[in-house]
KOLGU-4560 file (N, C-alpha, C; in nm, 3 decimals, padded with zeros to 5 digits):
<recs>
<n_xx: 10.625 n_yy: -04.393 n_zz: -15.792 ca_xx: 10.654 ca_yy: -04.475 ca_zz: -15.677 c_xx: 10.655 c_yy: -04.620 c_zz: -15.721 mol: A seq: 1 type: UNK>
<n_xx: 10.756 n_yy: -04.667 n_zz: -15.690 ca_xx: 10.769 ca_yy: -04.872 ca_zz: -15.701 c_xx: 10.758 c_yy: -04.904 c_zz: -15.597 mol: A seq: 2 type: UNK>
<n_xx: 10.693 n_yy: -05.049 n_zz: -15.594 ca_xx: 10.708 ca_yy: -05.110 ca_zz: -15.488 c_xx: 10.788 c_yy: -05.226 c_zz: -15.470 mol: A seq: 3 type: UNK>
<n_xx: 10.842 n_yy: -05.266 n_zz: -15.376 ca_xx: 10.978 ca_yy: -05.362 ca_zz: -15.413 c_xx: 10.989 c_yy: -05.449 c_zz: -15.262 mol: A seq: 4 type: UNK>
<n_xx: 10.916 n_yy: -05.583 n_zz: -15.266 ca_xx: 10.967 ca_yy: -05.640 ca_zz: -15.143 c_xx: 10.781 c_yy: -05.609 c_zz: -15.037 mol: A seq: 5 type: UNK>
<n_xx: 10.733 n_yy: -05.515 n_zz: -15.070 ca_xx: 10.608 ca_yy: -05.488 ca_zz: -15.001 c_xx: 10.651 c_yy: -05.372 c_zz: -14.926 mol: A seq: 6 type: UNK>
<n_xx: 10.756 n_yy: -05.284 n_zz: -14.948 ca_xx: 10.825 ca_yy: -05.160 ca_zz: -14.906 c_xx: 10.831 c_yy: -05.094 c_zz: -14.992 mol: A seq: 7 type: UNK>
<n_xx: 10.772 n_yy: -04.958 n_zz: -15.000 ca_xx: 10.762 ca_yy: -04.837 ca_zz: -15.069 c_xx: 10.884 c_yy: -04.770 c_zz: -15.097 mol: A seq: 8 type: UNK>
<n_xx: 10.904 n_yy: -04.746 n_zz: -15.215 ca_xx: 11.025 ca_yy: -04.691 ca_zz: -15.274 c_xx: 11.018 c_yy: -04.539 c_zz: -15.360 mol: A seq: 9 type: UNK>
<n_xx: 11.062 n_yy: -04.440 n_zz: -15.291 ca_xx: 11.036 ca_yy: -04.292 ca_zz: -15.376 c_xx: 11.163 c_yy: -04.271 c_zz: -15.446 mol: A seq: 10 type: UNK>
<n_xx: 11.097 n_yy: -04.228 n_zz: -15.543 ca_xx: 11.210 ca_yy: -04.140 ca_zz: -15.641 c_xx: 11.186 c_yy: -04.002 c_zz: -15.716 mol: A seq: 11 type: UNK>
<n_xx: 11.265 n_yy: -03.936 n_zz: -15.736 ca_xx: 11.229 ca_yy: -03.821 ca_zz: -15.734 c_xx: 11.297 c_yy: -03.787 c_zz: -15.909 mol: A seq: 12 type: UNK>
<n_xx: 11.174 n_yy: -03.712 n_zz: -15.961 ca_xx: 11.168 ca_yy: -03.720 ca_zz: -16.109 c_xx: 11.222 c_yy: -03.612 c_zz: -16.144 mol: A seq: 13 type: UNK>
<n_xx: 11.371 n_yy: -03.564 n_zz: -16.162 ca_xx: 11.433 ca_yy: -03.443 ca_zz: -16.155 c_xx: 11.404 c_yy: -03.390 c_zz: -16.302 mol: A seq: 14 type: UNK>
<n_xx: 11.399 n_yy: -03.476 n_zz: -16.422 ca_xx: 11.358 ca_yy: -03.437 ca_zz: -16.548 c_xx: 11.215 c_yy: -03.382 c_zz: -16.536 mol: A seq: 15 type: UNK>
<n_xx: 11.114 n_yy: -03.352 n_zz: -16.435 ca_xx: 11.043 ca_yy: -03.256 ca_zz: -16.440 c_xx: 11.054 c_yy: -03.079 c_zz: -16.353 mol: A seq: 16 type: UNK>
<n_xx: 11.232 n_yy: -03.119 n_zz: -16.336 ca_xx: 11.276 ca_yy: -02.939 ca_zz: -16.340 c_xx: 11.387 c_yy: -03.013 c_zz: -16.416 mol: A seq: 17 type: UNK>
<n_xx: 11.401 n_yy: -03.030 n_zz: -16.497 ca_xx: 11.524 ca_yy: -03.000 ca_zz: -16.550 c_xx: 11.567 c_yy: -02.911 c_zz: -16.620 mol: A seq: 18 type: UNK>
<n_xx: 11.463 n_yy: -02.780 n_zz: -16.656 ca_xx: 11.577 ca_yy: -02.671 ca_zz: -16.659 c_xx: 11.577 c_yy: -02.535 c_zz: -16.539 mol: A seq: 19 type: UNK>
<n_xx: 11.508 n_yy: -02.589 n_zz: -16.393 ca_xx: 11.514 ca_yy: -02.504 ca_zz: -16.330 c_xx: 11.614 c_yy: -02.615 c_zz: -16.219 mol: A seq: 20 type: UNK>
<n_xx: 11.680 n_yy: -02.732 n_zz: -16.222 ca_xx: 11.740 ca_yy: -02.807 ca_zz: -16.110 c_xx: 11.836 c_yy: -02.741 c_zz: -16.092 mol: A seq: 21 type: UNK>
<n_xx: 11.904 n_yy: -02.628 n_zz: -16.118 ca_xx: 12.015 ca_yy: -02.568 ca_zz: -16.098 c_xx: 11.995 c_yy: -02.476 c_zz: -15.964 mol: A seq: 22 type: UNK>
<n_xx: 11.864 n_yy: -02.355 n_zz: -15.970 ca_xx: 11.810 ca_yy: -02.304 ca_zz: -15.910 c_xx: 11.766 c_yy: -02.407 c_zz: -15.766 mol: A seq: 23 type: UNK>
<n_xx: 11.666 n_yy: -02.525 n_zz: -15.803 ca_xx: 11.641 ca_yy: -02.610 ca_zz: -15.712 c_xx: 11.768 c_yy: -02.653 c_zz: -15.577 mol: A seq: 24 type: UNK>
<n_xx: 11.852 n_yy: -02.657 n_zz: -15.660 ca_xx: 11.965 ca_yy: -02.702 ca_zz: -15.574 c_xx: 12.077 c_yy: -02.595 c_zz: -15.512 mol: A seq: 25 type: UNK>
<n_xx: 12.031 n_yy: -02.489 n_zz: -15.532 ca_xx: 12.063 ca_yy: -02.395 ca_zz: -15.468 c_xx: 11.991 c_yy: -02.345 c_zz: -15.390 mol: A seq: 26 type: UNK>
<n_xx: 11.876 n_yy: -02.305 n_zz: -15.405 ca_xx: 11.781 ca_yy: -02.321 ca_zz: -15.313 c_xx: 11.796 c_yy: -02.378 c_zz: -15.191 mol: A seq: 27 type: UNK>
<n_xx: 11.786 n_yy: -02.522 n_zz: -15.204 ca_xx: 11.771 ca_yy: -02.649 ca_zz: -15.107 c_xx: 11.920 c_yy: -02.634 c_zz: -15.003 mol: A seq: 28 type: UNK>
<n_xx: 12.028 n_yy: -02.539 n_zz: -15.076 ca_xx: 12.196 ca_yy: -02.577 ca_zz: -14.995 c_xx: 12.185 c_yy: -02.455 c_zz: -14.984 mol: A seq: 29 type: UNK>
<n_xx: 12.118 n_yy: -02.364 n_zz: -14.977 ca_xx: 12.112 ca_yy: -02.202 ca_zz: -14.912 c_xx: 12.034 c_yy: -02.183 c_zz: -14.807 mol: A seq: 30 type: UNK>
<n_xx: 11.876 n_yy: -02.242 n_zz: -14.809 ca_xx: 11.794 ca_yy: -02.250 ca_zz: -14.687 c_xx: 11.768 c_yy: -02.312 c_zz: -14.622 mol: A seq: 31 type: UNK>
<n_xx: 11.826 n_yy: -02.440 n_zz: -14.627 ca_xx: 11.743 ca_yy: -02.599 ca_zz: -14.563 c_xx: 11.866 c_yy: -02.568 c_zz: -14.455 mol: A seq: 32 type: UNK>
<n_xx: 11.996 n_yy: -02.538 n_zz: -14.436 ca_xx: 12.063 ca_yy: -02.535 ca_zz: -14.348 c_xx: 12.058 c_yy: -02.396 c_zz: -14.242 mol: A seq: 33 type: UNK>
<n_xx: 11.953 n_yy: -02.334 n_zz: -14.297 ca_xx: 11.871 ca_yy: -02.196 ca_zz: -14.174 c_xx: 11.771 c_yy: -02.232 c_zz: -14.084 mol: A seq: 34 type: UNK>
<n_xx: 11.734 n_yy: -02.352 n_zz: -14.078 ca_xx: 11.597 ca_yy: -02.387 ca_zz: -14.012 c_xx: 11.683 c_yy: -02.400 c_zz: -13.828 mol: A seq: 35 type: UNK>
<n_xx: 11.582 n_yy: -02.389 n_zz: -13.812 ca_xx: 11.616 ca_yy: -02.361 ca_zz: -13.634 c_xx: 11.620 c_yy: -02.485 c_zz: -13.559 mol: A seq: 36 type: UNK>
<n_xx: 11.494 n_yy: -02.590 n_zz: -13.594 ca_xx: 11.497 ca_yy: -02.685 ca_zz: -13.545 c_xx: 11.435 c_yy: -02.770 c_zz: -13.604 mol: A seq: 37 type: UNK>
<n_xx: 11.469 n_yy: -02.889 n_zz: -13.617 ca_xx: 11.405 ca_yy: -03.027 ca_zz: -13.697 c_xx: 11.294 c_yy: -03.105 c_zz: -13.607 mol: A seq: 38 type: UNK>
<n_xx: 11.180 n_yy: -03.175 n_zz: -13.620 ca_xx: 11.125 ca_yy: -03.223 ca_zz: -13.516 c_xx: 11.085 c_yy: -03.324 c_zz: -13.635 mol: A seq: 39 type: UNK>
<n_xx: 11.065 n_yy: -03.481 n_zz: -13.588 ca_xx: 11.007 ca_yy: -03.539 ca_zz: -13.628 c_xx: 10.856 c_yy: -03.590 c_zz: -13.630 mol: A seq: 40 type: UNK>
<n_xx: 10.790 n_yy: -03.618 n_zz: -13.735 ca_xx: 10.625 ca_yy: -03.570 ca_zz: -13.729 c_xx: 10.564 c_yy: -03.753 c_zz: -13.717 mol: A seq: 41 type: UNK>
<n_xx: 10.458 n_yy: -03.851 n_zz: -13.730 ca_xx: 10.463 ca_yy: -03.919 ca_zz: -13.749 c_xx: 10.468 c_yy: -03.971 c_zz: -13.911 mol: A seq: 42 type: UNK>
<n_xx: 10.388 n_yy: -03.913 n_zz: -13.977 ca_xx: 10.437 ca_yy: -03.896 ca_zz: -14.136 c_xx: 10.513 c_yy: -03.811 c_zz: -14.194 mol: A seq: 43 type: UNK>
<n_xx: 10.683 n_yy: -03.761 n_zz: -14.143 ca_xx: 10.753 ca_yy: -03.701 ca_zz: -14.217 c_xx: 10.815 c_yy: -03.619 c_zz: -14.109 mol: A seq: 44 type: UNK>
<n_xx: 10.865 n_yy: -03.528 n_zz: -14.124 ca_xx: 10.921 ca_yy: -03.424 ca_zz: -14.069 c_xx: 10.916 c_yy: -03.268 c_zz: -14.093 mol: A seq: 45 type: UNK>
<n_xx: 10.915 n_yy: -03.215 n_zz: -14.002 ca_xx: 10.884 ca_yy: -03.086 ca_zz: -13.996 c_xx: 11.017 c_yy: -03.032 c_zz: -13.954 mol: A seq: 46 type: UNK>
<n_xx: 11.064 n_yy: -02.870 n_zz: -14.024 ca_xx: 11.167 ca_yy: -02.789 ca_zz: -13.996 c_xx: 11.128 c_yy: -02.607 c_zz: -13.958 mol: A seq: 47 type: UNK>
<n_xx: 11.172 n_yy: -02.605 n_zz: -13.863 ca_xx: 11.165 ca_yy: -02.415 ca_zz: -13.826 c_xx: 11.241 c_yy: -02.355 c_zz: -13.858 mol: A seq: 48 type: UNK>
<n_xx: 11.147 n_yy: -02.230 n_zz: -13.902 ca_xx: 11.259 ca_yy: -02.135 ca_zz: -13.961 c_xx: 11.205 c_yy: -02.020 c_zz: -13.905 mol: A seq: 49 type: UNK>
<n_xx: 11.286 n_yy: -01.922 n_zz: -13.928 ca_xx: 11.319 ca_yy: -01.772 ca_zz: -13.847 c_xx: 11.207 c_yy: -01.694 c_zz: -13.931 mol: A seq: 50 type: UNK>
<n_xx: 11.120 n_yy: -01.616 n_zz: -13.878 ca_xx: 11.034 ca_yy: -01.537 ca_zz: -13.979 c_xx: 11.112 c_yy: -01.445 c_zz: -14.010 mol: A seq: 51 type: UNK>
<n_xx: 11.100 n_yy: -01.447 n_zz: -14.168 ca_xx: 11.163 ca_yy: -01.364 ca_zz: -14.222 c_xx: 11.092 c_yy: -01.382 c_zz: -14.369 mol: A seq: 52 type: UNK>
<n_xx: 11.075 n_yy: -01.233 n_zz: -14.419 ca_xx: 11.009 ca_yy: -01.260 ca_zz: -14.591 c_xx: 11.066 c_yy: -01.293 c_zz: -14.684 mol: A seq: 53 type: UNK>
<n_xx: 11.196 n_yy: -01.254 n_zz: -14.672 ca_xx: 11.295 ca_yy: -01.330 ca_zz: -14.829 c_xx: 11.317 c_yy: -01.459 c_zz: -14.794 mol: A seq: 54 type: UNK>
<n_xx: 11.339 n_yy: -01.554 n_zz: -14.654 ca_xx: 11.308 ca_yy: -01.673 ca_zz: -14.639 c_xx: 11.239 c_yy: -01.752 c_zz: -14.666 mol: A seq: 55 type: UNK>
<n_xx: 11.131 n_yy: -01.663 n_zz: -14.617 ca_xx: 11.004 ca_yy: -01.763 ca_zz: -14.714 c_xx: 10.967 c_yy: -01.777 c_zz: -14.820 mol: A seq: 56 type: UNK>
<n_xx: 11.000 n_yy: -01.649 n_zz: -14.908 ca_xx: 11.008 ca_yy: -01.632 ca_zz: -15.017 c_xx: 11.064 c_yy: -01.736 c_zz: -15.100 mol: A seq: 57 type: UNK>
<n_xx: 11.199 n_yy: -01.765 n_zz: -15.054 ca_xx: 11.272 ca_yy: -01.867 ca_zz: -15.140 c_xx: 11.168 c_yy: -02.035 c_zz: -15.086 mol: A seq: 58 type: UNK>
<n_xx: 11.174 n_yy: -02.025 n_zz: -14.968 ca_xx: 11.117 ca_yy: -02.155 ca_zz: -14.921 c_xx: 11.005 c_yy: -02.159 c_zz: -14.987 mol: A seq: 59 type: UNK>
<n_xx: 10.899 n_yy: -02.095 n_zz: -15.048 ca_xx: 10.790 ca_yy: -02.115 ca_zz: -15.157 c_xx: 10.823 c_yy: -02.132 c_zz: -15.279 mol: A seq: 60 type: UNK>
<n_xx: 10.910 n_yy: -02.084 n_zz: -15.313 ca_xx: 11.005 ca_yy: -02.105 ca_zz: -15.448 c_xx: 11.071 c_yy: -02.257 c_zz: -15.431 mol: A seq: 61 type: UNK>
<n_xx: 11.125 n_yy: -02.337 n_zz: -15.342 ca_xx: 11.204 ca_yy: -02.431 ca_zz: -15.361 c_xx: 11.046 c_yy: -02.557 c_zz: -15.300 mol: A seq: 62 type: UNK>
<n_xx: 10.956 n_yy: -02.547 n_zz: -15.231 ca_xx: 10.852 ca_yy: -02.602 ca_zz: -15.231 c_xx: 10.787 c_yy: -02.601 c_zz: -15.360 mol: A seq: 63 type: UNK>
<n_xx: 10.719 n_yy: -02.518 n_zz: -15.452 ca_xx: 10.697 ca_yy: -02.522 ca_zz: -15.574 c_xx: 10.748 c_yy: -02.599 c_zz: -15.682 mol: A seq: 64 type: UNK>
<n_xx: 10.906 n_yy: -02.632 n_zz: -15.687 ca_xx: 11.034 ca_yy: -02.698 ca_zz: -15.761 c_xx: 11.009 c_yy: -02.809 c_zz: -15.715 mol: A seq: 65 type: UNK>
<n_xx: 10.993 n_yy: -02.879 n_zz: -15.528 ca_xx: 11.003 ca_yy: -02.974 ca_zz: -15.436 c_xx: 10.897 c_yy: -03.087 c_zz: -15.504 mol: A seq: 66 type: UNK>
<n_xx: 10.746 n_yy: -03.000 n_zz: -15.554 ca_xx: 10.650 ca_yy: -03.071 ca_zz: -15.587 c_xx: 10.635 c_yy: -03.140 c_zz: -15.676 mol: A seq: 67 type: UNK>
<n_xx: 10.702 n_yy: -03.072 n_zz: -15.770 ca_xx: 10.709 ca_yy: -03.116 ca_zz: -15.903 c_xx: 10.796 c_yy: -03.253 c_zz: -15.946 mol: A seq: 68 type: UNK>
<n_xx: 10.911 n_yy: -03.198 n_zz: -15.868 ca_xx: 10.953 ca_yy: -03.377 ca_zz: -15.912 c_xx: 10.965 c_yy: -03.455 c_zz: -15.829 mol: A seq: 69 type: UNK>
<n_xx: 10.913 n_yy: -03.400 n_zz: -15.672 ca_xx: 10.877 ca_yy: -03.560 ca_zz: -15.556 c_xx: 10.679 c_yy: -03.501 c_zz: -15.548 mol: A seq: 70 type: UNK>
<n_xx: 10.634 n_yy: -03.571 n_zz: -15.639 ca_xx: 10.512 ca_yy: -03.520 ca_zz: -15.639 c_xx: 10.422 c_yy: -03.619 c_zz: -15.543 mol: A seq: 71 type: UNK>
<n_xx: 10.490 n_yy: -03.733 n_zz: -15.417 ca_xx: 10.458 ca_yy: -03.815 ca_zz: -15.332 c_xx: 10.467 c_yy: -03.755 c_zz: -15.250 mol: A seq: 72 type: UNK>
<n_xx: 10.529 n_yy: -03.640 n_zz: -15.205 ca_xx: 10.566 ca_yy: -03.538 ca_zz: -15.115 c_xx: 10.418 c_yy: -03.418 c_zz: -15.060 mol: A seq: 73 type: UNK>
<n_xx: 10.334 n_yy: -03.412 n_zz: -14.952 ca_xx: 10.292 ca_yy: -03.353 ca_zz: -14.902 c_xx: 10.367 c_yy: -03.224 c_zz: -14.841 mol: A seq: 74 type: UNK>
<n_xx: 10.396 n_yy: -03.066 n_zz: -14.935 ca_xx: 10.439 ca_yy: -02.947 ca_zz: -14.839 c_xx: 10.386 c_yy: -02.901 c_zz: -14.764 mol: A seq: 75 type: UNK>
<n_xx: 10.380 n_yy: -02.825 n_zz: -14.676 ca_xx: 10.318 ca_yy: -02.781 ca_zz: -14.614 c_xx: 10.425 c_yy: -02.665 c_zz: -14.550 mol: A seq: 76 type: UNK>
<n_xx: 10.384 n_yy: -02.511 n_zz: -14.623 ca_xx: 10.436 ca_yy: -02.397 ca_zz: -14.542 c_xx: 10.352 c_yy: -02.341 c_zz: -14.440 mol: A seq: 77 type: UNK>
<n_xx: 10.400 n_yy: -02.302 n_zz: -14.341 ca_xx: 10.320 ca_yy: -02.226 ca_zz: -14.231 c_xx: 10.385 c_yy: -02.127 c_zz: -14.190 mol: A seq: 78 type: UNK>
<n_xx: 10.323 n_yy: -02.028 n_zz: -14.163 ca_xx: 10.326 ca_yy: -01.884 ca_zz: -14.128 c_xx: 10.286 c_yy: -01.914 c_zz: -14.004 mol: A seq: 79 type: UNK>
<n_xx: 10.318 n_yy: -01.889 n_zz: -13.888 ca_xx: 10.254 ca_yy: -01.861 ca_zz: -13.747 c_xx: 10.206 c_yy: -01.731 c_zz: -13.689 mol: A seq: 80 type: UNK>
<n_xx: 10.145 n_yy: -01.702 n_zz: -13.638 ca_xx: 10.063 ca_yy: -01.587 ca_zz: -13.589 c_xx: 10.133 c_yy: -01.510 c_zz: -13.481 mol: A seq: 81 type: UNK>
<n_xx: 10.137 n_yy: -01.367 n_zz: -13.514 ca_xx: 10.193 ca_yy: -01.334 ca_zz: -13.443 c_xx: 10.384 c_yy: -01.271 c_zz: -13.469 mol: A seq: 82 type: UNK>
<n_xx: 10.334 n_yy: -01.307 n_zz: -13.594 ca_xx: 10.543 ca_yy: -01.249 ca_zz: -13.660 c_xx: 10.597 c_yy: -01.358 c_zz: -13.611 mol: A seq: 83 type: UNK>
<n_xx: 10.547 n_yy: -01.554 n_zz: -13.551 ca_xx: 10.594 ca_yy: -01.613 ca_zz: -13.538 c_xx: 10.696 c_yy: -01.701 c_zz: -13.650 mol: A seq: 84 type: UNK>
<n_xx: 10.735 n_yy: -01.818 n_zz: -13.617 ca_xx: 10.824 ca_yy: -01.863 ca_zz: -13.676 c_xx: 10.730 c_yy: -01.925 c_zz: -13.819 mol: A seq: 85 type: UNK>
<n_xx: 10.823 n_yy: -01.950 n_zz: -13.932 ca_xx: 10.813 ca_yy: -02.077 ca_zz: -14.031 c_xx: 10.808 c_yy: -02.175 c_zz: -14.027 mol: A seq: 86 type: UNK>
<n_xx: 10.729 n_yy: -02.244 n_zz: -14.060 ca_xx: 10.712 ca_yy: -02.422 ca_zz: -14.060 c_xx: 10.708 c_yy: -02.473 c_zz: -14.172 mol: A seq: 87 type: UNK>
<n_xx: 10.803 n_yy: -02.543 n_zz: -14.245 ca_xx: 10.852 ca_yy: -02.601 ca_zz: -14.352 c_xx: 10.803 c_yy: -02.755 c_zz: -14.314 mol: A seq: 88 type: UNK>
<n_xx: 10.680 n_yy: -02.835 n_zz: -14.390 ca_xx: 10.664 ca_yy: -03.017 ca_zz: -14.342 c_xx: 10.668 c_yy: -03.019 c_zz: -14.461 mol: A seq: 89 type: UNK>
<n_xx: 10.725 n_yy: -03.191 n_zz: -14.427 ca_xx: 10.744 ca_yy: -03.274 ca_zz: -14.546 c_xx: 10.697 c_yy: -03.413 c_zz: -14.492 mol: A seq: 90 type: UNK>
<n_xx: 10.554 n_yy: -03.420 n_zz: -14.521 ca_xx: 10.519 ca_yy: -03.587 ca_zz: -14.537 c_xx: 10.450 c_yy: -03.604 c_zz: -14.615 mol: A seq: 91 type: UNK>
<n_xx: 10.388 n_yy: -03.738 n_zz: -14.582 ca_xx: 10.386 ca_yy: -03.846 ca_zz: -14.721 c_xx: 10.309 c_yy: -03.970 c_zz: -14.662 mol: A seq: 92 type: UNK>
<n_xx: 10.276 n_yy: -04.081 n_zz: -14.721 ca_xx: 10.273 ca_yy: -04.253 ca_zz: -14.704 c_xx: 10.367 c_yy: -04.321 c_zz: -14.665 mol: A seq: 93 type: UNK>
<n_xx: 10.346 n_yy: -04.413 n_zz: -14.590 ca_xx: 10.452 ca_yy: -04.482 ca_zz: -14.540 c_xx: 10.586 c_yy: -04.489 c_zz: -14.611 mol: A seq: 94 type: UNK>
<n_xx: 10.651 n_yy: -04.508 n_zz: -14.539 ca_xx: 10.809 ca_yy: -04.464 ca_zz: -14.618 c_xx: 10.827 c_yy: -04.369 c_zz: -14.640 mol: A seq: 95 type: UNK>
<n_xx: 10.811 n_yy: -04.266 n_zz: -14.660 ca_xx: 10.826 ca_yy: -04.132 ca_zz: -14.677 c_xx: 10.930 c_yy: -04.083 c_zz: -14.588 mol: A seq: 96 type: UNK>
<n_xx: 10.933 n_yy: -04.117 n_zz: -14.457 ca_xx: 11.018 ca_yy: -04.073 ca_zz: -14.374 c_xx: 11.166 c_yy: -04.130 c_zz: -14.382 mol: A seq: 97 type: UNK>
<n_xx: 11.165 n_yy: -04.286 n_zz: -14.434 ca_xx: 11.283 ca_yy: -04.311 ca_zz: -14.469 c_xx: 11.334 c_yy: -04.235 c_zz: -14.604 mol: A seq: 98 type: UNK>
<n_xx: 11.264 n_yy: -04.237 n_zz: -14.653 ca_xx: 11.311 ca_yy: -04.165 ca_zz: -14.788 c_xx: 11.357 c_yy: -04.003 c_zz: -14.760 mol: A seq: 99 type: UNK>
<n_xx: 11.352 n_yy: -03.913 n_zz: -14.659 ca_xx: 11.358 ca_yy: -03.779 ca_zz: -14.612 c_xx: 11.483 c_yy: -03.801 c_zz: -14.536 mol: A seq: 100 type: UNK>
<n_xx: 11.476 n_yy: -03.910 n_zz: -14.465 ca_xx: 11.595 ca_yy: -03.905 ca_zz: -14.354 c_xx: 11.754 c_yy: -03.971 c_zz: -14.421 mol: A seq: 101 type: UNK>
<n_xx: 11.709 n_yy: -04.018 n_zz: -14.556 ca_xx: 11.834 ca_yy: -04.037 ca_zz: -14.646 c_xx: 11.849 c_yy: -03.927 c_zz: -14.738 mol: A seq: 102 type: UNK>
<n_xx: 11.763 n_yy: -03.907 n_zz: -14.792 ca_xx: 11.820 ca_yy: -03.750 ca_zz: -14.872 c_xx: 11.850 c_yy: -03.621 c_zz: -14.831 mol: A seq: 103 type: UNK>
<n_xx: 11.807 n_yy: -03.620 n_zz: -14.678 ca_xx: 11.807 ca_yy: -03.462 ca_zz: -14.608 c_xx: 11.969 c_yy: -03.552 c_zz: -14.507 mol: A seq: 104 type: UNK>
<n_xx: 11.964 n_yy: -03.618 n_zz: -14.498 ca_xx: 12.070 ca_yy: -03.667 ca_zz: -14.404 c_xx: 12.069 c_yy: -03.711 c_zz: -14.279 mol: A seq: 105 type: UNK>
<n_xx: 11.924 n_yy: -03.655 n_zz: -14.237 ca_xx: 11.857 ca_yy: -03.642 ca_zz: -14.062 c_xx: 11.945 c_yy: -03.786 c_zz: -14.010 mol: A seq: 106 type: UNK>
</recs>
């Protein structure tokens, strides 16, 4: 993380998957566009997803990859009770949310 101006600046260190970023990015353009609904959190954002086990499956697989090279990144998977839905969060320290809402597109 730099700081630049007294505003927090993330970057994301892809040379620590660089030989799984292939996988990573397939991952990320196969499941991130299944989530049900986006809600914004005050540190970051949170996404729903459909319970389902090969879903999550991958979504622990691309969280695992996620950590490694935005390691400023707080995951957080949730299982809900009840055969309920998936909860995919992503926060962080200030800025964090700008930094999510330019790379996810929100």
């Amino acid at each position: 993380m730099q700081q630049k101006s007294g505003v927090s600046s993330f970057f994301c260190n892809f040379s620590a998957i660089q030989e799984q970023r292939k996988r990573h990015s397939s991952l990320a353009r196969d499941l991130l566009p299944k989530h049900l609904e986006g809600k914004e959190l005050p540190d970051g954002y949170a996404f729903r997803f459909p319970n389902d086990q090969v879903l999550f499956t991958g979504l622990s697989e691309l969280a695992t990859l996620e950590r490694l090279c935005c390691p400023f990144l707080t995951i957080t998977l949730e299982l809900q009770r009840d055969q309920g839905p998936t909860w995919l969060k992503l926060t962080g320290e200030e800025g964090v949310k700008d930094f999510l809402r330019a790379e996810l597109g929100i």
